[in-house]
C-alpha positions as a Markdown table, in Angstrom:
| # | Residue | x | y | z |
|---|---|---|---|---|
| 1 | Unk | 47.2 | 127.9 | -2.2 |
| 2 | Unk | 46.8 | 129.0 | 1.1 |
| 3 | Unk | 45.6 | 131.9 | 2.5 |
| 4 | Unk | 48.3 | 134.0 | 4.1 |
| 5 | Unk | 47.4 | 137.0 | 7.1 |
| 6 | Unk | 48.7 | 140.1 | 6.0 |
| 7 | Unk | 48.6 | 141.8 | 9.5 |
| 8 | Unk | 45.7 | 139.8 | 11.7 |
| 9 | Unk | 45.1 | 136.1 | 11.4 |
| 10 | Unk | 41.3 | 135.5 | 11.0 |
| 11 | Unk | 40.1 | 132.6 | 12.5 |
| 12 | Unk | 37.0 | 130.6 | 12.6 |
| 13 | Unk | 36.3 | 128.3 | 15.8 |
| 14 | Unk | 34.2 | 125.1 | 14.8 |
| 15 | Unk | 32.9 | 122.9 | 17.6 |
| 16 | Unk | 32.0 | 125.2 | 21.0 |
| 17 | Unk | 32.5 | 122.3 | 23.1 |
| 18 | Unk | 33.7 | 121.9 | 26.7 |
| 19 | Unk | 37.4 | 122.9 | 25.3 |
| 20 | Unk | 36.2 | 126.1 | 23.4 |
| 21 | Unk | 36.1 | 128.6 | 26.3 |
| 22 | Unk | 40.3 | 128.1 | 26.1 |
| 23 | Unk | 40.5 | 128.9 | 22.9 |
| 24 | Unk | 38.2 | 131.6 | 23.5 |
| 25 | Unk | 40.2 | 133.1 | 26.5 |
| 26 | Unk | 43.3 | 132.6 | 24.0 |
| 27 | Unk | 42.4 | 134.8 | 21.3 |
| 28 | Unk | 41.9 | 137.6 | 23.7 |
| 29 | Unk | 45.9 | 137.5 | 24.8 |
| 30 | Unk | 46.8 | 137.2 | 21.3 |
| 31 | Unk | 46.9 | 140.4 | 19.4 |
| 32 | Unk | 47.5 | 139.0 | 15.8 |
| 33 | Unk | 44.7 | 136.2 | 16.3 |
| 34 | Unk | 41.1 | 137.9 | 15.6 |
| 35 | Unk | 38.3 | 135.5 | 16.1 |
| 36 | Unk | 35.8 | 136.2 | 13.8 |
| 37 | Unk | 33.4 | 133.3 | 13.2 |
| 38 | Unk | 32.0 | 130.3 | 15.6 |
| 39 | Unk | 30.1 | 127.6 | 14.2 |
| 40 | Unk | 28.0 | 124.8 | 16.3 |
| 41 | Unk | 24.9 | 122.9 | 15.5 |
| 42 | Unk | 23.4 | 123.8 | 18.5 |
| 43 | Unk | 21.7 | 127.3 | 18.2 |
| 44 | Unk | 21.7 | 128.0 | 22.2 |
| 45 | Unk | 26.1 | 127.3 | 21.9 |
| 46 | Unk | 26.0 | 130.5 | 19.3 |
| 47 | Unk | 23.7 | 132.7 | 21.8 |
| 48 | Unk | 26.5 | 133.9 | 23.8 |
| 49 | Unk | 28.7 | 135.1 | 20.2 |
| 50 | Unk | 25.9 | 136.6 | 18.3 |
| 51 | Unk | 26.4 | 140.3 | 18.9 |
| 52 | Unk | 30.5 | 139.8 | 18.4 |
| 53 | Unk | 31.0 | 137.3 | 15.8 |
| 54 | Unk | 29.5 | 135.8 | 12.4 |
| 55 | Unk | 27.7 | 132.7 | 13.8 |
| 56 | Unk | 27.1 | 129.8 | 11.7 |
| 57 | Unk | 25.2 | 126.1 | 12.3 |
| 58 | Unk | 27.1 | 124.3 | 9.1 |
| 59 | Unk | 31.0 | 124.2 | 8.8 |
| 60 | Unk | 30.4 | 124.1 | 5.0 |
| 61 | Unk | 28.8 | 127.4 | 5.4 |
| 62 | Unk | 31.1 | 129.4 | 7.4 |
| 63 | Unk | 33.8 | 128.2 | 5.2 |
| 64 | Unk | 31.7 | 129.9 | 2.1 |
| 65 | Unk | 30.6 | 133.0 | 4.0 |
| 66 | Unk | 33.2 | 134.2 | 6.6 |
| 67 | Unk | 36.3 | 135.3 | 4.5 |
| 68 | Unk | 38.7 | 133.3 | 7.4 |
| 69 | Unk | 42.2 | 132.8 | 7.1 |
| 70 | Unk | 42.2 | 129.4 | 9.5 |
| 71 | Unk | 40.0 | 127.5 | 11.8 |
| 72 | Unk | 40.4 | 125.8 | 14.8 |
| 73 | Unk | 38.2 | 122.5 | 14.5 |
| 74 | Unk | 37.3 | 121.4 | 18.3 |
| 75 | Unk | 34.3 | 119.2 | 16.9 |
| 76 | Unk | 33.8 | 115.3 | 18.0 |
| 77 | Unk | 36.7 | 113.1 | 16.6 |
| 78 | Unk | 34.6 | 111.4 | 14.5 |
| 79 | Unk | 33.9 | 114.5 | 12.7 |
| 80 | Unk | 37.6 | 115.6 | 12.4 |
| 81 | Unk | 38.4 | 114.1 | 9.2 |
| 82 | Unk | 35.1 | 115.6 | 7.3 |
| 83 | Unk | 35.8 | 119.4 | 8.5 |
| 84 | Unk | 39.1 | 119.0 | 8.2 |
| 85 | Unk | 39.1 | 117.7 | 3.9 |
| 86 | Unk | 36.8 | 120.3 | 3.7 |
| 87 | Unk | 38.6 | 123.6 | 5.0 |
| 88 | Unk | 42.2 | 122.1 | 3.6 |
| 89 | Unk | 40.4 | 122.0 | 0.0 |
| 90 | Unk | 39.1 | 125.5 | 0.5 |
| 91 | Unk | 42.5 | 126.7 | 1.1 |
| 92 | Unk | 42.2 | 127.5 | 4.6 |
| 93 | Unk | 44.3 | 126.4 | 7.5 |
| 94 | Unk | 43.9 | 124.3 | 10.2 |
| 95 | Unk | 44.2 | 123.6 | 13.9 |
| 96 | Unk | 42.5 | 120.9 | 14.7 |
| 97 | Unk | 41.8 | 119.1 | 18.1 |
| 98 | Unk | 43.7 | 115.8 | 19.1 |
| 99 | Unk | 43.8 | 113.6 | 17.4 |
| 100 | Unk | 44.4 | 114.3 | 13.6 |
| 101 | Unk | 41.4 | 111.6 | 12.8 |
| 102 | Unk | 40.2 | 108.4 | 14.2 |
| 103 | Unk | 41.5 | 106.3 | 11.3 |
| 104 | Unk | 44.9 | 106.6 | 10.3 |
| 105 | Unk | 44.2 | 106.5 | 6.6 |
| 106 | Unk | 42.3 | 109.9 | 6.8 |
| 107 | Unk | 44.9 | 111.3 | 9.0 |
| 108 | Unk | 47.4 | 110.3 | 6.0 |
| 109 | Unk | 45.2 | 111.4 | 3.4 |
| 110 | Unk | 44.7 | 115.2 | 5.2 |
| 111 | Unk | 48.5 | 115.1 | 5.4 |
| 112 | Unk | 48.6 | 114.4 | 1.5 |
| 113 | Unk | 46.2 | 117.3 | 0.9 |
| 114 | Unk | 47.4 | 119.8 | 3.1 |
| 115 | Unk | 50.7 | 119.2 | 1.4 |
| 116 | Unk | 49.2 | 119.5 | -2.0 |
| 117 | Unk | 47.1 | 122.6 | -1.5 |
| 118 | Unk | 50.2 | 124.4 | 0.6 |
| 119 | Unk | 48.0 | 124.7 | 3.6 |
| 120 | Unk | 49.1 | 124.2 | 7.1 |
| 121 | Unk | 47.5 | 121.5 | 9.1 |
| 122 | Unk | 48.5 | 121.5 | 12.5 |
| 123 | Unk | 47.5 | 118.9 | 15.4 |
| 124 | Unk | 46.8 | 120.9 | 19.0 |
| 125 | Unk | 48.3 | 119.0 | 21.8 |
| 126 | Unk | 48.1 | 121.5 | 24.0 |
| 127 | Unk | 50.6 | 119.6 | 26.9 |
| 128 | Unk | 53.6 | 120.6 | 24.6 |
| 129 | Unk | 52.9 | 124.3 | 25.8 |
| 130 | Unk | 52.5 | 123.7 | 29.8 |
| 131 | Unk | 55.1 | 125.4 | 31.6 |
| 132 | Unk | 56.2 | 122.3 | 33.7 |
| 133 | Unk | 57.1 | 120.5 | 30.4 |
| 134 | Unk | 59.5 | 123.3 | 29.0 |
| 135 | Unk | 60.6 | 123.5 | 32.1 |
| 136 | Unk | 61.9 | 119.7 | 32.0 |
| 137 | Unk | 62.5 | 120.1 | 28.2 |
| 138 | Unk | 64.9 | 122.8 | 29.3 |
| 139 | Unk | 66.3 | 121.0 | 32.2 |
| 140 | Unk | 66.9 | 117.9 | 30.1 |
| 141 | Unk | 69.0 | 120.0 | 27.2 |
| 142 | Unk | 71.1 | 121.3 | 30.5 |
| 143 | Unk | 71.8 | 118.3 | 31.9 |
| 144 | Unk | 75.3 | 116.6 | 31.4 |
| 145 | Unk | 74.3 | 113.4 | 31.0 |
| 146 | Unk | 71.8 | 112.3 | 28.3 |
| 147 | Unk | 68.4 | 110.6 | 28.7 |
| 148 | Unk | 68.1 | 107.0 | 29.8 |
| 149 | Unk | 64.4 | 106.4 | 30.0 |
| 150 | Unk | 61.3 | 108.8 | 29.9 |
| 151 | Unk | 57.8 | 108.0 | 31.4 |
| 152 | Unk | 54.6 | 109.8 | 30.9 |
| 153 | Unk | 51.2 | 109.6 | 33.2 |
| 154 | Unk | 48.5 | 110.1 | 31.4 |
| 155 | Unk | 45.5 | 109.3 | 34.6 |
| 156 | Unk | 42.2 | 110.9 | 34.6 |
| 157 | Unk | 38.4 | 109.8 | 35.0 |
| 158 | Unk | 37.0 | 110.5 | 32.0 |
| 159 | Unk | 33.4 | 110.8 | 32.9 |
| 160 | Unk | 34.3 | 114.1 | 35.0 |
| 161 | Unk | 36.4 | 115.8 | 32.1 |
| 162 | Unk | 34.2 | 114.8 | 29.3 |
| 163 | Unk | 31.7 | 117.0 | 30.7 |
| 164 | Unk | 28.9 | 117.7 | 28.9 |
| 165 | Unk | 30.9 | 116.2 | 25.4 |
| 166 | Unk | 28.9 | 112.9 | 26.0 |
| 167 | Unk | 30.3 | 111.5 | 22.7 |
| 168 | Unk | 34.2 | 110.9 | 24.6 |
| 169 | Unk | 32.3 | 107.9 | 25.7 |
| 170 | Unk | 31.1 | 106.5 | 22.9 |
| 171 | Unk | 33.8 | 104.6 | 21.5 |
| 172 | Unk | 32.7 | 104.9 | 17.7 |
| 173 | Unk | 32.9 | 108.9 | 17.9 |
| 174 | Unk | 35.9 | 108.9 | 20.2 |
| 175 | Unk | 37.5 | 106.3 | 18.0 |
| 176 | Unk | 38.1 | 104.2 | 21.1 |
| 177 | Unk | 38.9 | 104.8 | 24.6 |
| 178 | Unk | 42.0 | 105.8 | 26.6 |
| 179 | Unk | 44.6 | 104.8 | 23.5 |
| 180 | Unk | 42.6 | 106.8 | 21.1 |
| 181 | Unk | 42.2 | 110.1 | 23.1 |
| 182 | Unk | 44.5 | 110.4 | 25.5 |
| 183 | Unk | 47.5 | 108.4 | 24.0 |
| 184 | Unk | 48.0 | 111.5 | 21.6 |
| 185 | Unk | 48.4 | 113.9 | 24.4 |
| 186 | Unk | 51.3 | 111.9 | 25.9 |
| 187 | Unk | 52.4 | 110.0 | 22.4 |
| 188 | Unk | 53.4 | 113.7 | 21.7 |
| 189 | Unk | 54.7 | 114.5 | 25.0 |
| 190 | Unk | 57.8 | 111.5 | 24.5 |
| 191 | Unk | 58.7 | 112.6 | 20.2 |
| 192 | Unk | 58.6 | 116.0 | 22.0 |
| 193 | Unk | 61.6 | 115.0 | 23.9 |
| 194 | Unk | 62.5 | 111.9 | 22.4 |
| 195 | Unk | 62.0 | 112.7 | 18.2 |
| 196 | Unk | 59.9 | 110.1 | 16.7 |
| 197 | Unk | 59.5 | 106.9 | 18.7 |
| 198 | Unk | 58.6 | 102.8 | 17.7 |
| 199 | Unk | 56.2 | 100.8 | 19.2 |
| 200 | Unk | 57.9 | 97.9 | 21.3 |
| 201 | Unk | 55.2 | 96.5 | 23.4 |
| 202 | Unk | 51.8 | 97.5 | 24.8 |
| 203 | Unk | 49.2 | 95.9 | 27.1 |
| 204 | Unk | 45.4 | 97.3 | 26.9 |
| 205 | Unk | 42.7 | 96.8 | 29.4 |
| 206 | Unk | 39.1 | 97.3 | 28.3 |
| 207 | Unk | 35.9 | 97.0 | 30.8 |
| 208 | Unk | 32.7 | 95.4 | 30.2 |
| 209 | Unk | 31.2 | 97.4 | 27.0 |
| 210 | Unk | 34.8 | 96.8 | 25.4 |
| 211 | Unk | 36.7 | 100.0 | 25.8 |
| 212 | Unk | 40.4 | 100.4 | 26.8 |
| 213 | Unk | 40.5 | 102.3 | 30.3 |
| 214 | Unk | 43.5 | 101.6 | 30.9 |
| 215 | Unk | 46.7 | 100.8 | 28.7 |
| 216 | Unk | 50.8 | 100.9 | 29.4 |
| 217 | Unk | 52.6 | 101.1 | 26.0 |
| 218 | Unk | 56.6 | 100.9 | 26.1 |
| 219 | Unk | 57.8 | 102.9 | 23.0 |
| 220 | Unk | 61.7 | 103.6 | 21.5 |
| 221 | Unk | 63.4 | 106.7 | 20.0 |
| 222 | Unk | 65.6 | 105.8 | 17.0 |
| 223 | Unk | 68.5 | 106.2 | 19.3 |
| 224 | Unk | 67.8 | 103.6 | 21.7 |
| 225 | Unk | 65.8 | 105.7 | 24.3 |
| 226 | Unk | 62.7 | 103.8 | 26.2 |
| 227 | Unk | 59.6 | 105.6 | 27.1 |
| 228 | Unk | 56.5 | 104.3 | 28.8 |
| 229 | Unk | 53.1 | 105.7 | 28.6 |
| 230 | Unk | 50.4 | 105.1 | 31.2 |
| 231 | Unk | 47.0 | 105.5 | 30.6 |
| 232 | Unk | 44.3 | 105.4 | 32.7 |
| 233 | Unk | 40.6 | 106.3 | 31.7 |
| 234 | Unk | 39.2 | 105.0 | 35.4 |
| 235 | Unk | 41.2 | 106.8 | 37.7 |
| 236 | Unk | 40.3 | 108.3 | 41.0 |
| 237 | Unk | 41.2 | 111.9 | 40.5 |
| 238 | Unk | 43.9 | 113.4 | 38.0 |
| 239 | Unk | 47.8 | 113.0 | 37.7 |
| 240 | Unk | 49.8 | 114.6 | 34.5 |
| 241 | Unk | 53.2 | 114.3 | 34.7 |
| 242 | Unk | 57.0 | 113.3 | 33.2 |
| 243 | Unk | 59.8 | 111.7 | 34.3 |
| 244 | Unk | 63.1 | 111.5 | 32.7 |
| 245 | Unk | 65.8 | 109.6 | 34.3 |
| 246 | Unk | 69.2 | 110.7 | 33.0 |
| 247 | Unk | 72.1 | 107.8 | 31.8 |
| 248 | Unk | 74.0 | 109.3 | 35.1 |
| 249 | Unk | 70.9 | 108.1 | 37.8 |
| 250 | Unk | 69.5 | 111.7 | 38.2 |
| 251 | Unk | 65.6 | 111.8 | 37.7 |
| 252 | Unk | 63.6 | 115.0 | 36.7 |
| 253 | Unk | 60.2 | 115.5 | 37.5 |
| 254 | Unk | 57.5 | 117.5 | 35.7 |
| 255 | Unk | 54.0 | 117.9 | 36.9 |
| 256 | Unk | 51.9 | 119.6 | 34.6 |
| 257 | Unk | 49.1 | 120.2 | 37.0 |
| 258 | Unk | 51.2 | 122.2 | 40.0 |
| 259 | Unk | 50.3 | 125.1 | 40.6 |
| 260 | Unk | 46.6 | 125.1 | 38.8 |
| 261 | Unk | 43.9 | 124.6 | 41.4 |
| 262 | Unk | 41.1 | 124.9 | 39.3 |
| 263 | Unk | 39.8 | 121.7 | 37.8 |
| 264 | Unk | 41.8 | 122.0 | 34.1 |
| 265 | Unk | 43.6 | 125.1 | 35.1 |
| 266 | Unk | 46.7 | 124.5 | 33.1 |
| 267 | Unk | 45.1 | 125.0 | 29.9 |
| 268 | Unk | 44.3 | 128.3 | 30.1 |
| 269 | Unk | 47.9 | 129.1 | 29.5 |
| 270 | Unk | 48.7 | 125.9 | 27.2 |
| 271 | Unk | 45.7 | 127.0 | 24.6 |
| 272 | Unk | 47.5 | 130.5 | 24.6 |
| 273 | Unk | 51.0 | 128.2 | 23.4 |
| 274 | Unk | 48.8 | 126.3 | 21.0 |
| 275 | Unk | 47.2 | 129.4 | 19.2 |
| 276 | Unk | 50.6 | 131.3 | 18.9 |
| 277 | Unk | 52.4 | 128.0 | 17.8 |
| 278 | Unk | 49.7 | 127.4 | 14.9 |
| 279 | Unk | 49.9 | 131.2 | 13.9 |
| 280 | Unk | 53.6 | 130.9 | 13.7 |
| 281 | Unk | 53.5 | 128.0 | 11.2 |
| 282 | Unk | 50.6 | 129.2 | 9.1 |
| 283 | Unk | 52.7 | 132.7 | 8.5 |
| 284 | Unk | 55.8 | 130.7 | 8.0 |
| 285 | Unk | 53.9 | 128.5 | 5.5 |
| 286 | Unk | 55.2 | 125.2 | 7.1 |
| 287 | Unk | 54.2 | 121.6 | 7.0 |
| 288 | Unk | 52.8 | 121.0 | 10.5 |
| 289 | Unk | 50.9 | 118.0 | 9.5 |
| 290 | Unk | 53.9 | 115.4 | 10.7 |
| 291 | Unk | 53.1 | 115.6 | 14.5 |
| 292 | Unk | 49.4 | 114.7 | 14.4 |
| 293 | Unk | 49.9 | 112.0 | 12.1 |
| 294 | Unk | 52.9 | 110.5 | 14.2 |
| 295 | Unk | 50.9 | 110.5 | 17.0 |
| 296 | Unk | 47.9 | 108.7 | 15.1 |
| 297 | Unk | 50.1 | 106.3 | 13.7 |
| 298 | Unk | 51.4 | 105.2 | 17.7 |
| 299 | Unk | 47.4 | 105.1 | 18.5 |
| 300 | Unk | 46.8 | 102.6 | 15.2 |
| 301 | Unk | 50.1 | 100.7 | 16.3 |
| 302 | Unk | 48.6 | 99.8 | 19.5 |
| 303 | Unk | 45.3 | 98.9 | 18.5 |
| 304 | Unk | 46.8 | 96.6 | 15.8 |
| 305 | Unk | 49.1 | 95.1 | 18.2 |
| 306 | Unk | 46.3 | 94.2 | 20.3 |
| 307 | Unk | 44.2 | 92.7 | 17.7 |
| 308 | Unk | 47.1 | 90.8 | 16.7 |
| 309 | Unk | 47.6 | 89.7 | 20.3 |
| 310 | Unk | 44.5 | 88.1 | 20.4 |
């Protein structure tokens, strides 16, 4: 069974990666989170936690020895799937970095263990928090008319947001390129407004060493709604946004960089909507595993098409 916060959630952070100092600034606006362990394999990463936190160099140790209620998991992709089996089976709850795994059959078989141990296993995508989304989400619920299309941009360089993560570009740890790693972000972003979504056509571009840069995937709500998702792992500078054009011809915008000058401003307040969200669930004892494993699925359903295409 899992283990349920009386008053404070405990929480171990696993992976202190270019995305940890969000989660970091996080906990410290959330008075019910209490970050009590770090893990890395890198000694230096720990230096900065040593004095305030139980530091560990092993998941499989911090998991025995630091008495947490949850962990977030923010190490490589590749690794999800093996930290992930392992703190589901010890009882303890997750939040774990897009996406859920790199192989849909491990993101399926954390879903089936979560479920069977009780323990919540909840996917981050951190763009469902931004306040120019709920804004639109909002706006879109208003509106007289209904939806008659949706598009998400998704266009970014990767080489300057990877950062010193070098493994984003190394397809086998990433679990591909574009489609595997960003596609989750903005998969999510259209079942946020959409409910879950089909696959109806998808075109992938991949550069010289084989990985997809760039990628435009056309997907469908149950009701009939289109969405398009752009990708772009090559491009100069940064857009994030939605548009949603309404069955009556009016089109609302959402950019979720405006107003955040600094280079990934906007998730100091997403990470803050990701940490309450997952402390939320884990008190309510809910199922959260059905979002990250949609949004793998989508990723696997373009990748086969492809394949399938050739």
């Amino acid at each position: 069974m899992t283990r349920r916060p009386a008053a404070r959630t405990r929480v171990g952070l696993i992976g202190l990666g270019v995305i940890s100092k969000f989660y970091v600034a996080a906990f410290e606006q959330l008075p019910g989170l209490d970050l009590t362990a770090v893990c890395d394999l890198r000694p230096a990463a720990l230096e900065p936690f040593r004095n305030t936190v139980k530091c560990y160099t092993g998941h499989a140790e911090l998991l025995a020895d630091a008495a947490v209620d949850a962990v977030v998991v923010n190490v490589p992709n590749d690794a999800h799937a093996t930290v992930c089996r392992d703190a589901l089976a010890a009882g303890v709850a997750v939040c774990v970095e897009k996406p859920l795994a790199i192989r849909v059959e491990d993101g399926r078989a954390l879903a089936a263990l979560a479920r069977e141990k009780d323990v919540t296993l909840f996917t981050s995508f951190h763009r469902r928090y931004n306040s120019a989304v709920l804004r639109l989400l909002d706006d879109v619920s208003a509106a007289g008319s209904p939806l008659r299309s949706l598009t998400v941009r998704y266009l970014e360089r990767i080489e300057e947001h990877a950062g010193d993560d070098r493994w984003y570009l190394d397809a086998e740890r990433c679990g591909g390129g574009c489609v595997a790693d960003n596609g989750p972000n903005a998969f999510d972003l259209v079942r946020l407004f959409l409910g879950d979504v089909g696959l109806v056509a998808s075109d992938v571009v991949r550069d010289g060493l084989g990985t997809d840069r760039q990628a435009s995937v056309d997907l469908r709500s149950r009701d009939g709604v289109d969405a398009r998702v752009e990708l772009d792992w090559a491009y100069a500078g940064e857009v994030k946004d939605v548009t949603a054009e309404l069955q009556d011809g009016t089109r609302l915008y959402a950019d979720m960089l405006d107003g955040h000058s600094e280079f990934k401003g906007s998730l100091w307040h997403e990470y803050v909507g990701v940490l309450r969200d997952f402390d939320t669930r884990l008190r309510g004892g809910q199922d959260a595993s059905h979002d990250g494993l949609a949004a793998l699925e989508l990723v696997d359903a373009v990748y086969r098409a492809e394949g399938a295409a050739r």
